[in-house]
C-alpha positions in Angstrom: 22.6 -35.0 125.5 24.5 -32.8 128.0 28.3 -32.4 127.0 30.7 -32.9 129.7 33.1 -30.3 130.4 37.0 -31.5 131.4 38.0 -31.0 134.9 39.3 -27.9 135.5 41.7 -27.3 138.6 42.6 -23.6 139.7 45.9 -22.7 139.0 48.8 -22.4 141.5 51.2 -19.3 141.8 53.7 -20.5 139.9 51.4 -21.7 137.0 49.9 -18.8 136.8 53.3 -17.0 136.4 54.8 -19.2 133.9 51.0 -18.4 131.9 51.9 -14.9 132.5 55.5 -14.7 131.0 54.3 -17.0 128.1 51.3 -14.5 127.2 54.1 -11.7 127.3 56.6 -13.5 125.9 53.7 -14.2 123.1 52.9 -10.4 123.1 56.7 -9.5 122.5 56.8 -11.8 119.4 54.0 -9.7 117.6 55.1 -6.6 118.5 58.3 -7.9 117.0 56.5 -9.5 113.8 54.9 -5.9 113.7 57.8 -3.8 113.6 59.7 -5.8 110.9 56.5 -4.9 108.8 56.8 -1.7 109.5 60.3 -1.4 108.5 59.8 -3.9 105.8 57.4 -1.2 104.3 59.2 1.8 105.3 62.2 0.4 103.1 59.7 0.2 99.9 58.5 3.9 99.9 62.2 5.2 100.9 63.1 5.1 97.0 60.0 6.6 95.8 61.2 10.0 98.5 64.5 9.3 98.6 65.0 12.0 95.6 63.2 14.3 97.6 64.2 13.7 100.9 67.2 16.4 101.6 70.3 15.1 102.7 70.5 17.9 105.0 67.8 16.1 107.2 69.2 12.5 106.8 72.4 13.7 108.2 70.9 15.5 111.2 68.8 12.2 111.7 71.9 10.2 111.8 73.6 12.5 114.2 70.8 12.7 116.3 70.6 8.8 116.3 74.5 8.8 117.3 74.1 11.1 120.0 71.4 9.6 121.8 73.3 6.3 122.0 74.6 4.8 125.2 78.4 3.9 125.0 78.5 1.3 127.1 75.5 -0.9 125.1 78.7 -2.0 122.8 81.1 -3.3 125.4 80.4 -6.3 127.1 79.9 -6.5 130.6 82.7 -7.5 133.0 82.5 -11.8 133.4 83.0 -12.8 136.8 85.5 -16.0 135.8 84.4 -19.2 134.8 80.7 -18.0 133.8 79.0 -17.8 130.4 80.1 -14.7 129.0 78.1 -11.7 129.5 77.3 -9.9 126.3 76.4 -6.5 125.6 73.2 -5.2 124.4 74.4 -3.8 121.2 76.7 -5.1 118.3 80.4 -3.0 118.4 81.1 -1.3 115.7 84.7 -2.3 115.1 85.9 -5.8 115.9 88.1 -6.5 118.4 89.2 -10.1 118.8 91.1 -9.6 122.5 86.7 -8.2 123.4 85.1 -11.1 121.5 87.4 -14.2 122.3 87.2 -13.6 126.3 86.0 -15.5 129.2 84.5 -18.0 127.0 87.4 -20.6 127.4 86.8 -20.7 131.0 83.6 -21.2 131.2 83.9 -23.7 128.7 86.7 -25.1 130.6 84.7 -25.8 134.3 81.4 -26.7 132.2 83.5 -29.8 131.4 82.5 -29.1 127.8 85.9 -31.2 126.8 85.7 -34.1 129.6 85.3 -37.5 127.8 83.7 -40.3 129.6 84.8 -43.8 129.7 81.7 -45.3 130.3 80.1 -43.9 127.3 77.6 -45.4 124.5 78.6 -42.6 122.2 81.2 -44.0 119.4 84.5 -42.8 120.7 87.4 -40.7 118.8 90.4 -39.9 120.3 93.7 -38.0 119.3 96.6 -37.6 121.4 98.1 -34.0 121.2 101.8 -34.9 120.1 103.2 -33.6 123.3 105.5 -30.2 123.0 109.1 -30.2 124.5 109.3 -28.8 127.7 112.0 -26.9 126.6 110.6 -23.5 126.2 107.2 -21.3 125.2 105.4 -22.9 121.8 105.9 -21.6 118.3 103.8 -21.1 115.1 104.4 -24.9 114.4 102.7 -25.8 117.7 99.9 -23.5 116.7 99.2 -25.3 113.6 99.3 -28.7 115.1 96.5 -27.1 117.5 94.3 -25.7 115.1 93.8 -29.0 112.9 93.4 -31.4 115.2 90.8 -28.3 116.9 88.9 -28.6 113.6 88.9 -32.4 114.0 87.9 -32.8 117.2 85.4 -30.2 117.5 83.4 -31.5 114.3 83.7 -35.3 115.6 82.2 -33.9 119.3 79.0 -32.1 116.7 78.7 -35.0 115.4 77.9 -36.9 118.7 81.3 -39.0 119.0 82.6 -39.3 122.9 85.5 -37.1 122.0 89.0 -37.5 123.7 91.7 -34.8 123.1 94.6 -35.4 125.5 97.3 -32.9 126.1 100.5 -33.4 127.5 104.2 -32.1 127.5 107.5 -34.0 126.7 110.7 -33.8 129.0 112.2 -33.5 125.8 115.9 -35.2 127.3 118.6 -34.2 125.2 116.5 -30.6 124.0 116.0 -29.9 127.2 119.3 -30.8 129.2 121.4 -28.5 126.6 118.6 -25.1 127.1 119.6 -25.3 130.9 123.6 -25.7 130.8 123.6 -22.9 128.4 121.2 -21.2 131.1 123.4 -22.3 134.2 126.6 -21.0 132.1 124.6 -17.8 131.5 123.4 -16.9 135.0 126.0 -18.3 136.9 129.1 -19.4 134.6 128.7 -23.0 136.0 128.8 -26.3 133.8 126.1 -29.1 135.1 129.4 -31.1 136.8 130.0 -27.9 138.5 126.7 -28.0 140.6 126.1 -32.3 140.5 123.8 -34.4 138.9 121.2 -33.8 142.1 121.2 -30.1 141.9 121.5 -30.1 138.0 117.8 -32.4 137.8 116.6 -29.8 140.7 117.3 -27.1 138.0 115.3 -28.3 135.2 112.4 -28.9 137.3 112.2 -25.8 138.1 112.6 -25.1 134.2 109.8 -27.8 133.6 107.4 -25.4 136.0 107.9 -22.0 134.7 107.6 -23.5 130.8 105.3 -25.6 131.6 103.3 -23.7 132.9 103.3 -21.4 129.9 102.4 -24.2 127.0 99.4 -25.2 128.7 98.2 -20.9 128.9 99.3 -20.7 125.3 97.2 -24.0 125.0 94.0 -22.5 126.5 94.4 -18.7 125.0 94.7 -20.8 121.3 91.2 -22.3 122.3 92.3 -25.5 122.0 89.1 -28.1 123.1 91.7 -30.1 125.3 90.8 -32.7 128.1 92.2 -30.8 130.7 91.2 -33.6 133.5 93.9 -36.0 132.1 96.7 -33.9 131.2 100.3 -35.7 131.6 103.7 -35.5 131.3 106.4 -37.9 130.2 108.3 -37.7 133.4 105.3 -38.2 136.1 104.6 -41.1 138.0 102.4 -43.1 135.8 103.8 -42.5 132.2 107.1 -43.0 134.3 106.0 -46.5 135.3 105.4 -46.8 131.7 108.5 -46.6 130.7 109.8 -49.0 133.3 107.2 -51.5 132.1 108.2 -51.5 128.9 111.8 -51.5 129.7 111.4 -54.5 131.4 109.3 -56.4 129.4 111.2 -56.0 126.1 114.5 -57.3 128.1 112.9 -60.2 128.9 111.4 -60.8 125.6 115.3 -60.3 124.4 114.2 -56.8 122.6 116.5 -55.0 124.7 119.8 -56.0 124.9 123.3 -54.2 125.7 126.3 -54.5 123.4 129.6 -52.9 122.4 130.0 -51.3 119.3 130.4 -48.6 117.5 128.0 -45.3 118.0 127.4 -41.7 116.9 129.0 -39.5 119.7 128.4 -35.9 120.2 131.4 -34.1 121.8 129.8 -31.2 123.0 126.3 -33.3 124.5 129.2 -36.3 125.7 126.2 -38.6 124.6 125.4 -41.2 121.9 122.4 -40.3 119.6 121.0 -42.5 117.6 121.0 -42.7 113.8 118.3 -40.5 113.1 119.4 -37.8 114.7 122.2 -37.6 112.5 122.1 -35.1 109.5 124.6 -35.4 106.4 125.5 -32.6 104.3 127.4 -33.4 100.8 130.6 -32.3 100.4 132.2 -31.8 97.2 135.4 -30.3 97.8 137.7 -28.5 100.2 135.2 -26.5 102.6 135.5 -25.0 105.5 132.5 -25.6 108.2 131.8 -23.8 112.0 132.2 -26.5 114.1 131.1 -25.7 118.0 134.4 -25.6 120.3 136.5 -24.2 117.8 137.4 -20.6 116.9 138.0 -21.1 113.7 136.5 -22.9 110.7 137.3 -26.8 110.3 138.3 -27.7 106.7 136.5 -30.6 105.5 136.6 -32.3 101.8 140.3 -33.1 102.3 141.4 -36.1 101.9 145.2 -36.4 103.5 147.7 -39.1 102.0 151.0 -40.3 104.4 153.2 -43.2 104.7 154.0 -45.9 107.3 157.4 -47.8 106.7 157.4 -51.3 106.8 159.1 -53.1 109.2 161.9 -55.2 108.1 163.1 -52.5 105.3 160.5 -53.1 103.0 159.6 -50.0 102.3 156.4 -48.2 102.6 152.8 -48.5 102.3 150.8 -44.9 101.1 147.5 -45.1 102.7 144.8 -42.0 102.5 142.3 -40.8 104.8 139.8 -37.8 105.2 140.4 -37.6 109.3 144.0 -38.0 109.8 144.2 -37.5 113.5 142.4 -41.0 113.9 145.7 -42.7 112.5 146.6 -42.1 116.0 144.4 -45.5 116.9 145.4 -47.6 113.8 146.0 -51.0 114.3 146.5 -52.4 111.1 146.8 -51.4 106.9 144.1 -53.4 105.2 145.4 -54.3 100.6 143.1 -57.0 98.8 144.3 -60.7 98.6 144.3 -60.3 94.5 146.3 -57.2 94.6 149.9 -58.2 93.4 151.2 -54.9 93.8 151.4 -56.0 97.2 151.1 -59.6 97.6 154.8 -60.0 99.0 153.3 -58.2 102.3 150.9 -60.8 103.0 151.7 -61.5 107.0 154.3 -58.1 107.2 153.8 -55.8 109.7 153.4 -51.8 109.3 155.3 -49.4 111.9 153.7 -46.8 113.2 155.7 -43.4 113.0 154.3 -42.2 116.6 154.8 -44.8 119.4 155.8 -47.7 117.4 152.7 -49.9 117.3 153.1 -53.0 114.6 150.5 -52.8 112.5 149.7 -56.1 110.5 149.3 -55.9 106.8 145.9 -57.9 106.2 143.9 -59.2 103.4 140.4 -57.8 103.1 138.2 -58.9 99.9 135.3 -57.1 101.4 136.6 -53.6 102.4 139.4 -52.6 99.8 138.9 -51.4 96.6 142.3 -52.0 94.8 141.5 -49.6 91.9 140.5 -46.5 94.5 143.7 -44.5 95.5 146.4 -46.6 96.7 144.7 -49.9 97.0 146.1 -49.6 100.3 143.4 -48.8 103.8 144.1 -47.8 107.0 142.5 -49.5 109.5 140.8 -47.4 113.0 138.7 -50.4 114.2 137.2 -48.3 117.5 136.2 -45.1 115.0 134.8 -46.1 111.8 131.9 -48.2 110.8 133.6 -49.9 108.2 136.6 -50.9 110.2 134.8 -51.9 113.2 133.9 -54.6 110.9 136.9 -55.5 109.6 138.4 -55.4 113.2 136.0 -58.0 113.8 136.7 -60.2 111.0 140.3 -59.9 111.8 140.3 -60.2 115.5 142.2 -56.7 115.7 142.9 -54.8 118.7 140.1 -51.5 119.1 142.1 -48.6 120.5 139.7 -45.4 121.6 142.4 -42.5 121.2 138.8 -40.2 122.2 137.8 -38.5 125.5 134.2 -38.3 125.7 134.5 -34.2 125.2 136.2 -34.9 121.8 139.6 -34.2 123.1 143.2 -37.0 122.2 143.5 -39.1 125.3 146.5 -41.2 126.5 146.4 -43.4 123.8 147.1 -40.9 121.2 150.3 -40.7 122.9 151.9 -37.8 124.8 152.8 -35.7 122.1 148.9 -35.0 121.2 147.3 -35.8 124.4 144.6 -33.1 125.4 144.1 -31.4 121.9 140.7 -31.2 120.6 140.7 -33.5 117.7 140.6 -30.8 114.9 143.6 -28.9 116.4 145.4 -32.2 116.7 144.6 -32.9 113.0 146.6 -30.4 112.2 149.5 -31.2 114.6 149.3 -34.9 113.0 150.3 -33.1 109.7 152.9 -31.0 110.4 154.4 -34.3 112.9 153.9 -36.7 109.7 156.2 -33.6 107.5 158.6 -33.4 110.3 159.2 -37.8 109.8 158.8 -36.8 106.0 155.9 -39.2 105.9 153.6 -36.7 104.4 152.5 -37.7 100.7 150.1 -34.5 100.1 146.0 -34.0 100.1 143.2 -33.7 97.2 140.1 -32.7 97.3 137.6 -35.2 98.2 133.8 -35.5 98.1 132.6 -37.0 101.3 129.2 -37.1 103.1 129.6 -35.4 106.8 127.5 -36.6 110.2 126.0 -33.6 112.3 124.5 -33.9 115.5 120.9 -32.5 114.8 120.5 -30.9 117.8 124.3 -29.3 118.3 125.9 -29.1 114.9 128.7 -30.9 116.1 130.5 -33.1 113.6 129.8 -36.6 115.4 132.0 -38.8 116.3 132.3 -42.7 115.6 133.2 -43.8 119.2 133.1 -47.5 120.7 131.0 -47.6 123.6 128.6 -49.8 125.8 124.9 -49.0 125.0 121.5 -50.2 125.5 119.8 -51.0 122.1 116.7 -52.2 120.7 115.7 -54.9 118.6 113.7 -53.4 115.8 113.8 -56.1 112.4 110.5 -58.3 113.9 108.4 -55.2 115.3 109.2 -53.0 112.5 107.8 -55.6 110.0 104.7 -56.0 111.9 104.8 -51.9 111.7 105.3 -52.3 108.2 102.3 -54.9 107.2 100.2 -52.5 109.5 100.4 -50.3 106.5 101.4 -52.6 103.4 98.8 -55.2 103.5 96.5 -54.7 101.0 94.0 -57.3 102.3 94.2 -56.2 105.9 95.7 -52.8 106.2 95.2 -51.0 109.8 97.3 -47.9 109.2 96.5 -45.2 106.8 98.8 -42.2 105.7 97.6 -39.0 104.3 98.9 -37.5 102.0 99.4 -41.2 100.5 102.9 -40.3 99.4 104.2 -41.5 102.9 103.6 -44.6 102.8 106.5 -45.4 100.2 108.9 -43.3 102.8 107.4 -46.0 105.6 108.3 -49.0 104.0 111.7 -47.5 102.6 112.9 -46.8 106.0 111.3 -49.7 108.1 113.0 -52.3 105.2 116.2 -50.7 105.9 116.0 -50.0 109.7 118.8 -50.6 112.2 118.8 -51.4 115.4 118.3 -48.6 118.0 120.2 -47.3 120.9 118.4 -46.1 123.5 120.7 -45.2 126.3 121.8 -41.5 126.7 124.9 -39.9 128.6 122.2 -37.2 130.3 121.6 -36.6 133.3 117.8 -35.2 132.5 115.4 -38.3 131.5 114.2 -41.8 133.1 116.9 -43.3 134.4 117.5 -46.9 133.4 115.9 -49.5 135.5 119.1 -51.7 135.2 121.9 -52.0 138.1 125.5 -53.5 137.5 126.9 -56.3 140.0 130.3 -55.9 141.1 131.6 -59.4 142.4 134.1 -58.6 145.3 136.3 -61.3 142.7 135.8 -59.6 139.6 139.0 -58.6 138.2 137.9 -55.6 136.4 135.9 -53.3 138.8 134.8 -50.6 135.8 130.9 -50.6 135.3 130.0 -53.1 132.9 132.7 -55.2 132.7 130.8 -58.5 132.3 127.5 -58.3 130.6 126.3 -61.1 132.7 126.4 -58.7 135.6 123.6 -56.4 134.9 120.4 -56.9 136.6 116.8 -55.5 135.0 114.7 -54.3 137.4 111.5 -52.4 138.2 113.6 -50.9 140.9 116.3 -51.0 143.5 114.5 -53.0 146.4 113.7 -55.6 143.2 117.0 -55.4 141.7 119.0 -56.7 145.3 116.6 -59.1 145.6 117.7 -60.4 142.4 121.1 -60.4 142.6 121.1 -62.1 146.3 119.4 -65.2 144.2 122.5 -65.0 141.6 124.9 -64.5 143.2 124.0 -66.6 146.1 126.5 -66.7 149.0 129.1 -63.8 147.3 129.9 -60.6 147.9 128.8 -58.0 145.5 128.5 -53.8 145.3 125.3 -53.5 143.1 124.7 -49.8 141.4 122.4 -48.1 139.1 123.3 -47.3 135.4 123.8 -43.2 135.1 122.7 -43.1 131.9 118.7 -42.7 131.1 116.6 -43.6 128.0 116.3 -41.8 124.9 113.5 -39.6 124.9 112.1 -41.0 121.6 111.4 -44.2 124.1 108.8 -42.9 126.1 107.2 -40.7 123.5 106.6 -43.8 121.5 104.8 -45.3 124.6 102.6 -41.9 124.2 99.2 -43.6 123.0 99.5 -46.2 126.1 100.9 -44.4 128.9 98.2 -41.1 128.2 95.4 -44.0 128.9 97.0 -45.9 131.7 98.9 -48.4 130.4 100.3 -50.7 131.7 97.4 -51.1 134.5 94.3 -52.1 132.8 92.4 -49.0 133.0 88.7 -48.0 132.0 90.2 -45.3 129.5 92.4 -48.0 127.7 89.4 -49.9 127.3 87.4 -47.4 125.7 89.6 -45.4 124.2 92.8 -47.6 122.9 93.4 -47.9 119.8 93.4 -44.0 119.4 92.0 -42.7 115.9 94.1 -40.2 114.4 97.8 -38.9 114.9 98.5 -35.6 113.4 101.7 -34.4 113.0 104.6 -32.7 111.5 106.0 -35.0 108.5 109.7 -34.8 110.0 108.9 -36.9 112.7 107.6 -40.1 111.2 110.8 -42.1 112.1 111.7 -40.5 115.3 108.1 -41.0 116.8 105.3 -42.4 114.4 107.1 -45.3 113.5 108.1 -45.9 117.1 104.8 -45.5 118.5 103.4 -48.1 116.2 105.8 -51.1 116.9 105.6 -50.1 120.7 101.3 -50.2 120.1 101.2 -53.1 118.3 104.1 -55.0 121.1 102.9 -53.7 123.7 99.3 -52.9 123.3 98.0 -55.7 120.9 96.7 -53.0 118.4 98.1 -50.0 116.0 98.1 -47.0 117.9 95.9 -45.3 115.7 94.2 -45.9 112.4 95.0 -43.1 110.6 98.2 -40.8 110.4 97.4 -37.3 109.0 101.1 -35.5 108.2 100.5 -31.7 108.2 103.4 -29.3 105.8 105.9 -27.5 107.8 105.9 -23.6 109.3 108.9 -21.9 107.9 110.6 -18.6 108.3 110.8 -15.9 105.1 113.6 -17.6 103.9 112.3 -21.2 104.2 113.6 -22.4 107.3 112.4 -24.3 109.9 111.1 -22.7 113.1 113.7 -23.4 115.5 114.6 -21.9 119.0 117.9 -22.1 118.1 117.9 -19.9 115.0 115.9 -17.4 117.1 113.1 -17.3 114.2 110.2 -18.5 116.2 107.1 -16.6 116.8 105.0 -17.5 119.6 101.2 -18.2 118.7 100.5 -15.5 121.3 102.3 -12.8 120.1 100.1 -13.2 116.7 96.8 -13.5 118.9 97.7 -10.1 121.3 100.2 -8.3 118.8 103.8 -7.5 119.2 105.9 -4.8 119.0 109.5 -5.0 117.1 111.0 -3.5 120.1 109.5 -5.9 121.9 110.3 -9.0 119.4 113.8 -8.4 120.0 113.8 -8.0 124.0 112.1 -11.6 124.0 115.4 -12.4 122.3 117.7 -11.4 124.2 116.1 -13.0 127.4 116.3 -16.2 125.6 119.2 -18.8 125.4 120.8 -18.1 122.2 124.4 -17.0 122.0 124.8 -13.2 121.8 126.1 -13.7 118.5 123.1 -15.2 117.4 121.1 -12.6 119.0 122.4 -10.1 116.4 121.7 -12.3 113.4 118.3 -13.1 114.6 117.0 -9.4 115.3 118.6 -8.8 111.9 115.9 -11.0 110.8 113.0 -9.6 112.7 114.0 -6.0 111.3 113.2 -7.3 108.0 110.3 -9.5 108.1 108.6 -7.5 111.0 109.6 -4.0 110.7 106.1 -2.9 112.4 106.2 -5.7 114.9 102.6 -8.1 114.5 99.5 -6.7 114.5 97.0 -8.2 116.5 94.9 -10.9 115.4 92.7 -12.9 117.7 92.9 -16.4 118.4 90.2 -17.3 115.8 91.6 -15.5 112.8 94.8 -17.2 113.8 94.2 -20.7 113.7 91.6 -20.1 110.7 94.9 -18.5 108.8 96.8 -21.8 109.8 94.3 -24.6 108.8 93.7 -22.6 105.0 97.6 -22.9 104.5 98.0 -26.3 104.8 95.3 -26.6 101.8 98.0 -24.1 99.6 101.5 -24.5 101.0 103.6 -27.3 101.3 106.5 -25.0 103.4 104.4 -22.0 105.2 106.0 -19.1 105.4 105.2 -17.4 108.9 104.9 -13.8 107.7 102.4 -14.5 104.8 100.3 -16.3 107.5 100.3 -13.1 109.6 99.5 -11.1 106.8 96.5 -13.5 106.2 95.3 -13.0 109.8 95.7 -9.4 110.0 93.4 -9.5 106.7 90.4 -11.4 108.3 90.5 -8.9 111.5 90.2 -6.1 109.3 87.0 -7.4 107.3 
C-alpha cells in the first residue's frame, strides 16, 4: 500500500525569509554552544601551562586586547526621548549610575507601564502617595516615603494585581501661606495686606507652579512607578468640589457647626490652629525662651503674685499667675465655698488697680484648690481654658484685652494699649510696684503651648470658629481598629494601635476654619438684615447660610428671609488643610460623583506614612472614609521611622537641614549646599547656623549615587533605624556605587 505524502504548498517570500533567519538564528546558537566549549576547555589546560606561560607574554596579550578595543562599544547610544533605551554593545567598566538609570523612565512613562485600568479583572491594589506640601522642593523624608511604597507597588504589579499609585501635591495652607510672606518681605519688603488678598493668592500660584513643577521631576528622576494620568492637587477643581461636598454635607448632618469659645491663636500666623498643632515643652523653672517678635528672650517659669484691694476696706486678696499681663481682662477672683479664710467675702467685690473694674469674689468648688498658693484665683474668662469655664458657670463678663497680632488693645486700657504682650508683662509689673500691689515671683513648673509651625508661644483667645464634631465618627474610627471580631484597620508596627485608641478616646472637637488667605474658602455666607442691630460678621449664628456656592447661597437666603432686606457675604476665612487631606482617598478617585475609579479602586489598600502624622491625617482620613465613603479608607496602615539630621532632628525646611533626594542621586558640592541656602527662605541668621551644619556633616559635599542605590539605602534603614540619620544613609549609598 502506497503511502500518502501531506500536501505541500511552495512557500511565499516572507516564509521563506522567516525560514531563513530561523536557520541562521539556529546556526548562531551553535557556533555559540561551540565557543563556550572551547573556552570551557581552554580554562582546564590554562593551569597545567600557566607555570610555564611567561608573564611577559600575558601582559602584551592583555595590552594588545585593550588596544584593539573600540571606545565607544561601552557607552550607550544616544536615546531619542521616550524610546526603549539604547544599550551599548559592551559592558562599562566602571559604573556610572547618571549612564545606567537614563531614558528608561520615559519610555516607561509613555509605554503607560504605570496606567491602571478601571475596568480590569485583575485584583486591584492601590496606595495613595501621601501628597507633599507644595511649599518647596522634596527632602530625604519624601524619598523614603517613595521608595517603600516603590517596593510595594512594583512587586504587587509582578504579581499581576491592577496596580494604582496615585500622586498628588498638597496646598499645604498654613506651610505654605508663611514660605511666601517671608518671600514677599524678602524680595519686595511687602506684608500680604500690603499687596491684597487677590494679588497675595496670585503669588502663591505662581509659587504652586515653579514647586510644583519640581516635586513631580524629583518624583520621576526617584523612579517612582506613579500613575501619572491621574495626578491631582488639593486645590483643583474636582478635589475642590470635594471639599465643598463634604463641607456641606457634614453641616447638614449637624457635624459641622460654628461656636464661640476659646482657641489656640498664633500671633505671628493671626490664625487659630487646632490642638494638634500645638507642641508643649516642660518647664521647670525660671527660663528664658526666643519668642518670634521679640528681640530679646521671654522669661517663662515665673509665676508672679500681686494684690487687688477689696472694695469696701476689706482689705486685700493675693492672687498668683504665670502671665500677668492677662490681669488686664480679669473679671472676677475665684476662693472655694469651704475656705473659711475667706468666707466673709462671699458676694464682695475686688477692685481692679487699673481702670476700676469690680470684680466679684465667687465660689468655685471645681476650679480652686484652697491648699495651692493663696487659695485665691484670678479669673481671665476670654484667655484661659479653665476660666472660660468658670466664666460660663458664673455668667461672667469675657473681655478680649488681645489684637489678633498679639499686641494690648483698648481694653487693656490706655496706659498699655499697643505693647506686644510680653513687653506689656513687664510694664504690668513695674505699674503693680508703682500702686505697691506687687507681692513677689517664684519659680514655677508649667507646661508651655508652641505653635508647631512658627514657635510662637500661642495664645488662648475667644473667637468665632467653624468646628467639627468628632466623638460619633472617631468611635467608628476606633472599632475600625479595636474590634477583635471584625477589625478593618491594621497598624504595623502593632505598637500603634494603643496610641489610636489613646488619642481617639480622648479626642476633642476640631476647628477647622483658618485666618489665611491661601486655602478653600468656606462655602458659608453671613446675612446681614438691614434691622440687625449689630452689623459685625457673625453676629447672630442663625444668619449664616451653607452653601455649594454664591448663586445657591442668595437663593437661600431670599427663602429666609422672605420679603427683607439683607447684605449677604462670604466668610474670609478657609478650611484647615488637614480637611481636605483627609478627603485624600475619595477626592484622588472622584468622589463625590460616582466614578468608575471609585468603584474599582475605593477602599484603597495601604497607607504608608510617616508615624507623626497619624492624628493630623490618618485618623482623619478614616472617619471622613468611613462618613463619607461607607468604607475604611484603606485596610492597612504601614508607619515608616523618621529621617533625621546628625544630631537627631527632624528634616525641616525651616532648620535648613534638608537634603534633596536629587542632590544624593546627581551629587553635590559643599559650595554648592550652601548657595541652595542662601536662595531659600530662612532668616539670614539661620543661614549661618545652617551652613555651620553642612561644614560638618558634608565637608566634601555628596558624592553621587544614582537613583537606585539611593532608595535601596533608604528601604534597608527602616529594617535597622528607628530615627535615620541622613549622613549614614549617604555613606551607605556611596558604598553600593563603589562595589
Amino acid at each position: 500500500m502506497q503511502s500518502q505524502l501531506p500536501d505541500t504548498k511552495p512557500l511565499t517570500e516572507e516564509e521563506l525569509e522567516r525560514k531563513k533567519k530561523k536557520e541562521e538564528k539556529a546556526r548562531e546558537k551553535e557556533l555559540k554552544k561551540l565557543k563556550a566549549l572551547e573556552k570551557a576547555e581552554a580554562a582546564k589546560l590554562k593551569p597545567q601551562q600557566g607555570s610555564n606561560a611567561p608573564k611577559k607574554s600575558a601582559k602584551k596579550s592583555a595590552k594588545r586586547e585593550a588596544d584593539d578595543e573600540n571606545p565607544e562599544d561601552f557607552v550607550d547610544p544616544e536615546t531619542p526621548l521616550g524610546e526603549k533605551k539604547r544599550l551599548s554593545s559592551q559592558m562599562a567598566k566602571q559604573y556610572s549610575p547618571a549612564a545606567v538609570e537614563k531614558s528608561w523612565y520615559a519610555w516607561w512613562e509613555k509605554s503607560s507601564f504605570f496606567q491602571a485600568d478601571a475596568s480590569s479583572s485583575k485584583p486591584p491594589f492601590v496606595i495613595a502617595l501621601p501628597p507633599p506640601n507644595v511649599t518647596g522642593a522634596l527632602h530625604i523624608g519624601h524619598a523614603l516615603t517613595g521608595a517603600i511604597e516603590d517596593t510595594i507597588i512594583r512587586w504587587r504589579r509582578m504579581s499581576g494585581y491592577n496596580t494604582l499609585w496615585v500622586p498628588g501635591i498638597d496646598h499645604a495652607g498654613i506651610a505654605t501661606q508663611v514660605v511666601v510672606e517671608k518671600k514677599l518681605m524678602r524680595e519686595r519688603r511687602l506684608t500680604r495686606h500690603d499687596v491684597g488678598r487677590e494679588e497675595f493668592v496670585n503669588e502663591v500660584w505662581k509659587w504652586k507652579t515653579k514647586y510644583g513643577g519640581t516635586i513631580l521631576r524629583q518624583l520621576r528622576r526617584l523612579g517612582a512607578s506613579l500613575d501619572w494620568s491621574r495626578e491631582c492637587f488639593t486645590m483643583d477643581e474636582k478635589r475642590s468640589k470635594a471639599v465643598t461636598e463634604a463641607f456641606i454635607r457634614l453641616y447638614k448632618e449637624g457635624l459641622i457647626y460654628r461656636d464661640l469659645r476659646l482657641v489656640n491663636w498664633d500671633c505671628v500666623l493671626r490664625t487659630a490652629i487646632s490642638d494638634i498643632e500645638v507642641d508643649y515643652t516642660d518647664i521647670k523653672a525660671r527660663t528664658l525662651i526666643k519668642v518670634p517678635g521679640y528681640e530679646k528672650p521671654v522669661e517663662f517659669g515665673v509665676l508672679t503674685s500681686f494684690a487687688y484691694a477689696l472694695e469696701g476696706d476689706l482689705g486685700e486678696i493675693v492672687v498668683a499667675t504665670t502671665r500677668v499681663e492677662t490681669m488686664l481682662g480679669d473679671t472676677a477672683v475665684a476662693i472655694h465655698p469651704e475656705d473659711k479664710r475667706y468666707s466673709h467675702l462671699h458676694g464682695k467685690f475686688a477692685i481692679h488697680p487699673f481702670n476700676g473694674r469690680k470684680l466679684p469674689i465667687i465660689c468655685d468648688a471645681i476650679l480652686v484648690d484652697p491648699s495651692f498658693g493663696t487659695g485665691a484665683v484670678k479669673i481671665t474668662p476670654a484667655h484661659d481654658p479653665n476660666d472660660f469655664e468658670v466664666g460660663k458657670r458664673h455668667n461672667l463678663e469675657f473681655i478680649n484685652i488681645f489684637t489678633d497680632d498679639g499686641k494690648i488693645n483698648s481694653n487693656g486700657g490706655a496706659e498699655f494699649a499697643g505693647m506686644p504682650r510680653f513687653k506689656a508683662r513687664e510694664a504690668v509689673i513695674d505699674a503693680l510696684q508703682k500702686k505697691k500691689l506687687y507681692r513677689g515671683a517664684q519659680n514655677n513648673e508649667m507646661r508651655l503651648g508652641l505653635c508647631s509651625r512658627t514657635n510662637d508661644v500661642i495664645e488662648p483667645m475667644i473667637k468665632p470658629q467653624w468646628y467639627v464634631s468628632c466623638s460619633s465618627m472617631a468611635k467608628l474610627a476606633l472599632d475600625a481598629a479595636m474590634d477583635d471580631q471584625n477589625s478593618k484597620l491594621e497598624f504595623i508596627p502593632k505598637q500603634y494601635t494603643a496610641e489610636w485608641k489613646r488619642w481617639l478616646d480622648n479626642i476633642r472637637d476640631w476647628c477647622i476654619s483658618r485666618q489665611l488667605w491661601w486655602g478653600h474658602r468656606i462655602p458659608a455666607w453671613y446675612v446681614t438684615l438691614e434691622d440687625d442691630e449689630q452689623k459685625e460678621l457673625g453676629a447672630y449664628n442663625d444668619h449664616w447660610i451653607v452653601a455649594r456656592d454664591e448663586e445657591q447661597a442668595l437663593a437661600e437666603a431670599r427663602k429666609k428671609h422672605s420679603g427683607k432686606k439683607f447684605e449677604m457675604s462670604q466668610d474670609p476665612d478657609v478650611l484647615d488643610t488637614w480637611f481636605s487631606a483627609g478627603l485624600f482617598p475619595l477626592s484622588v478617585l472622584g468622589w463625590p460623583d460616582d466614578t468608575a475609579d471609585l468603584k474599582a479602586f475605593y477602599p484603597t489598600s495601604v497607607l504608608e506614612t510617616g508615624h507623626d502624622i497619624i492624628f493630623f491625617w490618618v485618623a482623619r482620613m478614616v472617619m471622613f472614609g468611613i462618613k463619607l465613603g461607607g468604607d475604611v479608607p484603606f485596610s492597612k496602615v504601614y508607619l515608616h521611622p523618621m529621617i533625621r539630621d546628625a544630631h537627631g532632628r527632624k528634616m525641616s525646611k525651616s532648620l535648613g537641614n534638608v537634603i534633596d533626594p536629587l542632590e544624593v542621586i546627581n551629587g553635590i558640592s559643599l559650595e554648592d549646599l550652601h548657595k541652595k541656602l542662601e536662595e531659600g527662605n530662612l532668616d539670614p541668621n539661620e543661614v549661618a547656623i545652617a551652613k555651620e551644619g553642612q561644614q560638618k556633616d558634608f565637608p566634601n559635599g555628596i558624592a553621587e549615587c544614582g537613583a537606585d542605590a539611593l532608595r535601596f539605602a533608604l528601604v534597608s534603614y527602616t529594617a535597622q533605624a528607628v530615627g535615620q540619620q541622613v549622613m549614614e544613609c549617604c555613606s551607605f549609598c556611596h558604598e553600593q556605587t563603589s562595589r
